[in-house]
N, C-alpha and C positions, 0 to 999 in steps of 0.2 A: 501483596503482589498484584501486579494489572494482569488481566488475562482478557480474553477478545470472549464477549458474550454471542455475538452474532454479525454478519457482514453480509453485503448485498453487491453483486454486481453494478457500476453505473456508470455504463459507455464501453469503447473497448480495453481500456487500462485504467479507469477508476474503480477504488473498491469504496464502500461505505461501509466503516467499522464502527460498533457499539462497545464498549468496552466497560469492564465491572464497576467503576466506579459511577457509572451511568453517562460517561462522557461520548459523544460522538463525533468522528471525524473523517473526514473522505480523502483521499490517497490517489494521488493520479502518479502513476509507475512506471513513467515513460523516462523521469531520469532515472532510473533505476537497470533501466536496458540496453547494453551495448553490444558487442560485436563479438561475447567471449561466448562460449561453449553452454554458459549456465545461462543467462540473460536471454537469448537473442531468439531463443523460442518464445518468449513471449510477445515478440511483436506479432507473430499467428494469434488472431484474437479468439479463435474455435479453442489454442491452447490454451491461451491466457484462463480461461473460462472454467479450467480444470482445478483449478485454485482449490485448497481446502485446507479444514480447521483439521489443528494440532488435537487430540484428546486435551479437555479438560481447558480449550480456549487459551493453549502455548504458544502461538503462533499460526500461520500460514504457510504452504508448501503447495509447489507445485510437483507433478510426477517425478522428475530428474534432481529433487529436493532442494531446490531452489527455495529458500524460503526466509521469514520475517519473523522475528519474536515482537509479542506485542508492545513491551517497552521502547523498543524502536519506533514499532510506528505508535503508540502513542505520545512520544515526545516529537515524532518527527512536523518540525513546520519547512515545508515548501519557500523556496526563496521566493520573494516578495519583492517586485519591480515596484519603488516611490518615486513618482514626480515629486517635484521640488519645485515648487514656483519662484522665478529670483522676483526680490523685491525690485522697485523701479525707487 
């Protein structure tokens, strides 16, 4: 099982995750914020900041328990805008 070895703040809603397999990957959690009761403190970045590890690297939680298991965010990729260039 993935478990999160260690993570770093970078910016106001990017995390930088380390995870047990030695893989790392960064996380910007802005889609992840909207307008509901659990989300929408995170756009406070003094909250966002409050971020913490599960016992044993099970995920992420904020105070209101908001929170991420690590197979989530290590599978998660970010949608990804491709240009296309049309041929002539």
């Amino acid at each position: 099982m993935i478990s999160i070895t260690n993570y770093s703040l970078r910016g106001d809603r990017r995390i930088l995750f380390k995870f047990s397999d030695g893989t790392e990957k960064t996380i910007d959690f802005e889609p992840f914020i909207g307008d509901d009761d659990l989300s929408k403190p995170l756009l406070d970045p003094a909250y966002f900041k409050k971020v913490a590890l599960y016992e044993n690297g099970r995920g992420i939680y904020w105070p209101n328990d908001y929170d991420f298991c690590p197979d989530f965010l290590h599978q998660h990729e970010a949608d990804k805008k491709v240009l296309v260039k049309e041929k002539n």
